[in-house]
Every structure is written in structure tokens, then in C-alpha cells.
Backbone as numpy.savetxt, mean C-alpha at the origin, in Angstrom:
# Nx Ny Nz CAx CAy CAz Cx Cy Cz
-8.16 -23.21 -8.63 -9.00 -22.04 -8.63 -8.11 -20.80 -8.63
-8.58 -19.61 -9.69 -7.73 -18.73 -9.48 -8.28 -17.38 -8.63
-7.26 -16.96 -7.85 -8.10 -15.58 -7.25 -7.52 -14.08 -7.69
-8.28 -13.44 -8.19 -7.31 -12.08 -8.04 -7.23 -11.62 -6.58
-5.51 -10.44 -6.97 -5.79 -9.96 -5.45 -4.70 -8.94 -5.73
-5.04 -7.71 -5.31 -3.98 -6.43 -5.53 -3.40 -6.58 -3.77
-2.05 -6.03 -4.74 -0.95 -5.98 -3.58 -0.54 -4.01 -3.26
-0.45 -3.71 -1.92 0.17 -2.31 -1.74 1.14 -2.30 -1.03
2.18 -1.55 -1.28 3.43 -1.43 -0.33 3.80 0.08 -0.51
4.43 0.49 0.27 4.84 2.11 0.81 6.01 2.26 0.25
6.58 3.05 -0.48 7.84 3.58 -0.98 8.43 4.81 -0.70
9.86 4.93 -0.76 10.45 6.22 -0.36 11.14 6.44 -1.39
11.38 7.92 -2.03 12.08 7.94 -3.14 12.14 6.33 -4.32
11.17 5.71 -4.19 10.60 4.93 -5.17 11.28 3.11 -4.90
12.01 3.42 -3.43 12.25 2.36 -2.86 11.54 1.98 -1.82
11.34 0.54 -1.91 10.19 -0.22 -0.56 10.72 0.23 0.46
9.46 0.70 1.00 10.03 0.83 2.77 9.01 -0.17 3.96
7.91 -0.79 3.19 7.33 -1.23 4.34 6.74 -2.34 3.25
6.35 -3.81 4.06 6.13 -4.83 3.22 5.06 -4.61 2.20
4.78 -5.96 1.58 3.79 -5.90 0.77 2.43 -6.17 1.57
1.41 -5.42 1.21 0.25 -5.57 2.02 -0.88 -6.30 1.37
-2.09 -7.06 1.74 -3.05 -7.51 0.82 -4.59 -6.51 0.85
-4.08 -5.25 1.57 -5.34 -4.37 2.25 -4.28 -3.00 2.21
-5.51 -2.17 1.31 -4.56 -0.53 0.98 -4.35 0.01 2.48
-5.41 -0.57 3.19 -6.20 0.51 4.83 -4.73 -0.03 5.53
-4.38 -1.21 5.25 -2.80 -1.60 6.00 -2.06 -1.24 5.32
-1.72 -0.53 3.94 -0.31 0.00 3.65 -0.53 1.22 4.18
-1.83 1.97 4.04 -1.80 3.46 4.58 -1.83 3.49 5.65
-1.80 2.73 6.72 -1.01 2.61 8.21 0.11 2.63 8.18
0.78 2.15 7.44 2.22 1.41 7.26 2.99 2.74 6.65
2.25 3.64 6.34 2.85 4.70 5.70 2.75 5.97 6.61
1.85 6.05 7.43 1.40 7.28 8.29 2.46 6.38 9.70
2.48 5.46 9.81 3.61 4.89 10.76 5.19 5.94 10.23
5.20 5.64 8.70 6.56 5.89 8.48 6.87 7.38 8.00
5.59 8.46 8.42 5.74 9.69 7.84 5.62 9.74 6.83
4.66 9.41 5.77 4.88 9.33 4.23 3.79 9.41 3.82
2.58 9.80 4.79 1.28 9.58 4.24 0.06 9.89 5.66
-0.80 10.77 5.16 -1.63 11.29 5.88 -3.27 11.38 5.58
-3.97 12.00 6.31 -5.38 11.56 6.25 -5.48 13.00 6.51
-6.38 14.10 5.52 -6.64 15.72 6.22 -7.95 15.61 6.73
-8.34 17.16 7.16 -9.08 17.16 8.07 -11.01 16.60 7.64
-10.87 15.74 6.31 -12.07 15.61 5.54 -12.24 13.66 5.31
-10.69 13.52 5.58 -11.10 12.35 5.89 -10.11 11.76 4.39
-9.77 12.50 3.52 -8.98 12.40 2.27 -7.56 12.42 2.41
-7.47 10.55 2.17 -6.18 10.10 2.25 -5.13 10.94 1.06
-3.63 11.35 1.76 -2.46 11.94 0.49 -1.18 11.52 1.12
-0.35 11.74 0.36 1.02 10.36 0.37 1.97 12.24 0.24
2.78 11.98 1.12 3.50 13.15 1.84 5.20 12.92 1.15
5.17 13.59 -0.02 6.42 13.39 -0.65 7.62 13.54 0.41
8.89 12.23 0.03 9.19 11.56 -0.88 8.46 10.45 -1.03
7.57 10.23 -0.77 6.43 8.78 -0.37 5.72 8.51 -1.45
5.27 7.04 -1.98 4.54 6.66 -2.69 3.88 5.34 -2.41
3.03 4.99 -2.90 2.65 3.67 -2.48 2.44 2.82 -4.17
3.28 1.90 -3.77 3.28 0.72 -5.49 2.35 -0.22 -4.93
1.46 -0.49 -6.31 0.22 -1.53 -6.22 0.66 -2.17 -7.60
0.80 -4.08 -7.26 0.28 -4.85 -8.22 -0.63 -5.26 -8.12
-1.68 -6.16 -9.47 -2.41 -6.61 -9.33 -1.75 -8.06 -9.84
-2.38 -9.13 -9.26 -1.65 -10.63 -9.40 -2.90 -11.63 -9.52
-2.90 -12.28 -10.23 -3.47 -14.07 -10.23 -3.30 -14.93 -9.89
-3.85 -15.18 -8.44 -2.67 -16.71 -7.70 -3.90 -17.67 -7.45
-2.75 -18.82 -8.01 -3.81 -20.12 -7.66 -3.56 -20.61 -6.47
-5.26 -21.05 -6.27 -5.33 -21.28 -4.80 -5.85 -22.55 -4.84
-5.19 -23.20 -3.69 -5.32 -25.11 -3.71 -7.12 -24.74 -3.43
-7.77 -26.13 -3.72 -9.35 -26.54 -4.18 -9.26 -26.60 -2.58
């Protein structure tokens, strides 16, 4: 069986700084942990340069 499933991880100057995550709501922890990313006063998540966050999307088979 195949599942999709996007991956997020936190970057600095375009290098990983915090693992790969299977939930954005846990890389954007993982990023407001590391100074790189914030929430303003509306509730609208923004990524606090040098910060970025890389997303794949992947196809993994999963045992029956």
C-alpha cells in the first residue's frame, strides 16, 4: 500500500538545522525553538530570515 506524506524541516542559510518532521505545526515549533520563525499578533505564521523551512513530498510503501 502506498501512502503519501510531506516532510518539513527548518533551515538556516539553506542548511538543516532541525530534523525532518511529518507535521508543519512540529517544524514550526522546531523553528520558533531555534529563532527562525514566529507567529504575529493575528495568529500568521513567518520564518525570520536567515530561516527557511524545506518541504518534500514522498511515496512510501507501507507493509499490508
Amino acid at each position: 500500500m502506498r501512502t503519501a506524506v510531506r516532510w518539513y524541516r527548518v533551515t538556516c542559510f539553506g542548511k538543516p538545522s532541525a530534523p525532518w518532521r511529518d507535521d508543519r505545526e512540529h517544524a514550526r515549533r522546531d523553528a520558533i525553538e531555534l529563532g527562525l520563525g514566529a507567529y504575529d499578533e493575528w495568529g500568521q505564521w513567518f520564518t525570520i530570515v536567515p530561516g527557511g523551512m524545506e518541504k518534500v513530498f514522498s511515496i512510501e510503501e507501507q507493509a499490508a
